[in-house]
N, C-alpha and C positions, 0 to 999 in steps of 0.2 A: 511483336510490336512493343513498344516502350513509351512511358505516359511521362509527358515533362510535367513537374508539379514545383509548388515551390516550397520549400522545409527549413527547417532550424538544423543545424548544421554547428560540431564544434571539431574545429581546427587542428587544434593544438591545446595541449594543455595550460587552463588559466587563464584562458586569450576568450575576450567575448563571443559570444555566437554571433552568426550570421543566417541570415535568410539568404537562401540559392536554389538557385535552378535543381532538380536531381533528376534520373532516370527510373522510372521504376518498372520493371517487365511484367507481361503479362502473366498467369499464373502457370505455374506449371506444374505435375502430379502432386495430390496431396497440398495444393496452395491456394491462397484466397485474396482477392485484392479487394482493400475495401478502401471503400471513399471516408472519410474522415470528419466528422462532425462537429467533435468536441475531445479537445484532451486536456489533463490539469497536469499545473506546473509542479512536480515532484520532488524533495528531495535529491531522490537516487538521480534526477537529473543532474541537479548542480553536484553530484558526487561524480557523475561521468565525467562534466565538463573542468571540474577538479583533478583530475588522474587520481582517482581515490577508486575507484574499480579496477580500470586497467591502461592500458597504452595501446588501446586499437585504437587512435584516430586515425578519419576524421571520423565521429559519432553522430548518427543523426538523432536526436532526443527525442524524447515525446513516449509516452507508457501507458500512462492514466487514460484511455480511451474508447471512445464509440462512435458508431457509425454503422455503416449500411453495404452488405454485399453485392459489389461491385460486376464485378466476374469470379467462378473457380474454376482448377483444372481438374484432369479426369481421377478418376475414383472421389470423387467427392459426395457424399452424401447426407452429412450433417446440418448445411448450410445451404442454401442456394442464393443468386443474387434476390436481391431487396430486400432482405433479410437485416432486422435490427438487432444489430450485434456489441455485446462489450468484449474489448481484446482485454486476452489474461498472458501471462508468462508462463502458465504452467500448464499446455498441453500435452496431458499424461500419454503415457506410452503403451501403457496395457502388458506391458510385457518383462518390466524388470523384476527386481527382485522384491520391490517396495507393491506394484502392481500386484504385483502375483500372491503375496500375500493380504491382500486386500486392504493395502493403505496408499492407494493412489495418489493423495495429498502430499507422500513425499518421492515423488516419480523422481527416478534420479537418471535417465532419459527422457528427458522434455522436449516438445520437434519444435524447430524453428523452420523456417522458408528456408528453403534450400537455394536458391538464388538469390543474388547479390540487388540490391541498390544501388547508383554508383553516381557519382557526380556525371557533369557531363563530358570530363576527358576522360571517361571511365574508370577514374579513382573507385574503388569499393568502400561503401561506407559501413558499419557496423552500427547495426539500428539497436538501440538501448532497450535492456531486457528481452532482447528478439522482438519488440515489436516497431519502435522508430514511429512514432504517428505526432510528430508536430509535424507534419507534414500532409498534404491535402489528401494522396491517398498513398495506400503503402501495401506492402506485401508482406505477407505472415502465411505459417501453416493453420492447414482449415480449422487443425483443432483448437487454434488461440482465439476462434472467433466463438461464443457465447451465446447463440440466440435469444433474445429476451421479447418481452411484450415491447414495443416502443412506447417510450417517457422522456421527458425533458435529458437531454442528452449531454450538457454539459454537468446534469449531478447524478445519471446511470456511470458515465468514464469514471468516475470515482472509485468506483467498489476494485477496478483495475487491479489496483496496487491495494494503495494508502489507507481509504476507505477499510476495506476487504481486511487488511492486516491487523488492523485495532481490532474491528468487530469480531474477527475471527480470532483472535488473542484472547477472547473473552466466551466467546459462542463455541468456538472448537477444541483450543488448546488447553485456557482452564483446567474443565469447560466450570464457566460459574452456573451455581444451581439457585433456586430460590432460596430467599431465603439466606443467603451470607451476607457477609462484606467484603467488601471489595476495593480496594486502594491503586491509584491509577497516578503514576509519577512521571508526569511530564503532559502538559495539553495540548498539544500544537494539535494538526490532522488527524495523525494516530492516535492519539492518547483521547480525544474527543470523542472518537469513534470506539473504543476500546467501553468508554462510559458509556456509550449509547448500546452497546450490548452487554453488558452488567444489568440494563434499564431492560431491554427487552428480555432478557434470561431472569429476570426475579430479583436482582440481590435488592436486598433489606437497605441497607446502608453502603452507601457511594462517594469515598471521600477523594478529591482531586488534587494532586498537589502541582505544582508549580511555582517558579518564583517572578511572574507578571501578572498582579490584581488584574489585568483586563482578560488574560486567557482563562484565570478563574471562574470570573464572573461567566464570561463565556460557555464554561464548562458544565457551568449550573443548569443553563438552557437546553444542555446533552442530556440531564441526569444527576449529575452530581449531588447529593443531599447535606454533603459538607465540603469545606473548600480548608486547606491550608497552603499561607504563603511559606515557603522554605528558606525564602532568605532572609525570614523576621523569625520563621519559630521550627524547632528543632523539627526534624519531620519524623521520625521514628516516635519520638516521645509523645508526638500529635495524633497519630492515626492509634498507636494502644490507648491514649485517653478518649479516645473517642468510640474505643469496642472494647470499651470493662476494662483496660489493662492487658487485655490480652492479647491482642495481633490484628490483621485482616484478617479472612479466609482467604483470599487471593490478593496479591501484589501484584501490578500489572507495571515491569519497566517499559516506559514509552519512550524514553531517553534514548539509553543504552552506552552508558558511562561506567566505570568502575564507581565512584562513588554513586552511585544512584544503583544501582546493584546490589550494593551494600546495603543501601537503608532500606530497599526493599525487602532484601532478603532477613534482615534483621526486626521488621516491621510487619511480618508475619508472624500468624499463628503457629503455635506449635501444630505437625501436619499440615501445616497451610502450605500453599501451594506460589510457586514466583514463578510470573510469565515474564521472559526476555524478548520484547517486539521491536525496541530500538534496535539501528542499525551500526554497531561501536567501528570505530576505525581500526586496520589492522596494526597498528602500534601496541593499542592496548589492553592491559595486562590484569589479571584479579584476583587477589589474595583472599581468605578465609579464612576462620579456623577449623580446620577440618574437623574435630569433634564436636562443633556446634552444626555443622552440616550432619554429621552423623545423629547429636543429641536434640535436635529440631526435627526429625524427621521428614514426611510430607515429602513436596515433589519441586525439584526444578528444572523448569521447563523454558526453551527456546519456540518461539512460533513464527516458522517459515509461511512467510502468504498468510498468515491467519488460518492454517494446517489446513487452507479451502479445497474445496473441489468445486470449479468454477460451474463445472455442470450441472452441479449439486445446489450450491449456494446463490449463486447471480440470480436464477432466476426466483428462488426465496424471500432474497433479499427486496428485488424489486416490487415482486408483490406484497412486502409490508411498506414500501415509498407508496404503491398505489393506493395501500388502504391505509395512509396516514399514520402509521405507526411508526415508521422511519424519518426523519426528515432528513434526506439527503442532498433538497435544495437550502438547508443552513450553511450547508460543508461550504455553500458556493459564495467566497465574497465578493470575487468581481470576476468579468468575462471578460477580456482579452484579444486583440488581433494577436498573427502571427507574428510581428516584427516587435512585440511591446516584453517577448519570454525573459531579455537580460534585464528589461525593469523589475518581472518577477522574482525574478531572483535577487533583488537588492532588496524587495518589500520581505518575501519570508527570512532574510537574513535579520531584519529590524521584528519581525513579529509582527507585523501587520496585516498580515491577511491567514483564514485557513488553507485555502487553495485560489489561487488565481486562474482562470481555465483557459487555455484557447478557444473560441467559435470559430469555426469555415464559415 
């Protein structure tokens, strides 16, 4: 049987979304159908609807999300229906070669649902980062559904992606310890998040940079203990005067630009450490001087998902939102119907919001 729902939907590259009709089937081995609660408007969304990932349209959007176990098929044991769940993209495999050495976080076989979505003249859609949830309910593999306590569900979908990637850029990939500094280049979702685990892991000193006083100020309410604007003052020269002269401990890019690469990478401690969490385009290119990579030593680092383990971390996580030590309902600026997603993407393009979210 197949469930008619109604979804975000992108066409064609460049070309607005729409809301339609879709198909979604019931689950089959190893699959989970869940009803859809809350998802937030992502980046990597408006990158699908861009052709900046790939050329599978049409794309059904939506990533950032949570919801509740609908039905699964047979061999299922992790999940069962009513089950409050946050979907992830990285449902480890157990069996590669990343698995097998005991770093699951970079599972380089991740399961998606093995069955298609499809419009209703049975077009097949490609649901974004394998999971598609702007849409009312959707099908994924069991293992992308997350069990958690149930919470406010339009700021649990967060940790999905966006959320998850800062925090974990700073809680995994670092890892920052107590006690550092810590420098975080770019505020938007990620980079917010990025400070807000700097805050919970210890660091001493928390400086933000960005170039919009409003995401600074913002950024302050994460953590932050100092703010620099970078299109009034030089930002490398800002974060060593403000740790002795000497660097960060960690440089967190939230960007992911060549030039902000640079001033991170330059704007660290000798042995300090550079986390890359922005998502750069494939265009571009990054030069060095390779002996200063060698004579700085320390480490540079890329953080895929926030190096998470959803199994691991989501429910973590949640339990410091429940005991007030996370605010995950900050992330949330406003709450959203379905058909409102192409205004979201005009507001994050302007900087006006952290995440906008859909409610069912």
């Amino acid at each position: 049987m197949s469930h008619e729902v109604r979804a975000v939907v992108a066409r064609t590259k460049g070309a607005p979304v729409s809301v339609e009709t879709i198909l979604v089937p019931d689950p089959g081995p190893g699959e989970a159908l869940v009803r859809v609660q809350a998802c937030g408007v992502c980046h990597t969304d408006l990158h699908y609807r861009e052709g900046a990932i790939g050329d599978d349209f049409p794309y059904l959007l939506g990533h950032e999300a949570a919801g509740v176990v609908e039905a699964v098929g047979e061999d299922v044991t992790d999940v069962v229906p009513g089950d409050f769940v946050i979907l992830n993209w990285r449902a480890v495999c157990g069996r590669c070669r990343a698995c097998r050495r005991g770093q699951p976080w970079y599972c380089f076989d991740t399961h998606n649902a093995r069955q298609k979505m499809t419009l209703k003249d049975g077009t097949e859609l490609t649901p974004a980062l394998g999971i598609g949830a702007f849409a009312e309910k959707t099908l994924v593999a069991a293992g992308q559904c997350t069990k958690v306590p149930q919470v406010r569900p339009e700021a649990a979908g967060l940790l999905g992606c966006g959320l998850m990637a800062g925090l974990g850029a700073a809680l995994n990939t670092a890892p920052v310890t107590r006690g550092q500094s810590v420098a975080v280049i770019g505020c938007g979702g990620v980079g917010d998040a990025a400070i807000a685990g700097a805050r919970l892991a210890g660091a001493a000193r928390i400086i933000a940079v960005d170039i919009d006083d409003r995401k600074l100020a913002l950024a302050e309410t994460f953590g932050a203990t100092h703010t620099v604007n970078s299109r009034d003052t030089e930002p490398v020269t800002a974060i060593r005067e403000l740790t002795g002269g000497h660097g960060a401990d960690v440089v967190i890019d939230a960007v992911g630009r060549p030039e902000t690469y640079q001033q991170a990478f330059h704007a660290r401690d000798l042995a300090g450490t550079v986390v890359l969490v922005g998502v750069p385009t494939p265009d571009m290119k990054l030069e060095l001087p390779l002996l200063d990579v060698f004579g700085r030593g320390g480490a540079l680092k890329s953080s895929w998902y926030g190096d998470c383990l959803p199994s691991r971390d989501f429910p973590m996580l949640v339990d410091l939102y429940r005991q007030g030590r996370l605010d995950l309902d900050a992330f949330v600026t406003e709450t959203i119907a379905l058909d409102e997603v192409e205004k979201a993407f005009e507001k994050m393009h302007s900087g006006e919001v952290l995440r906008s979210v859909v409610v069912f």
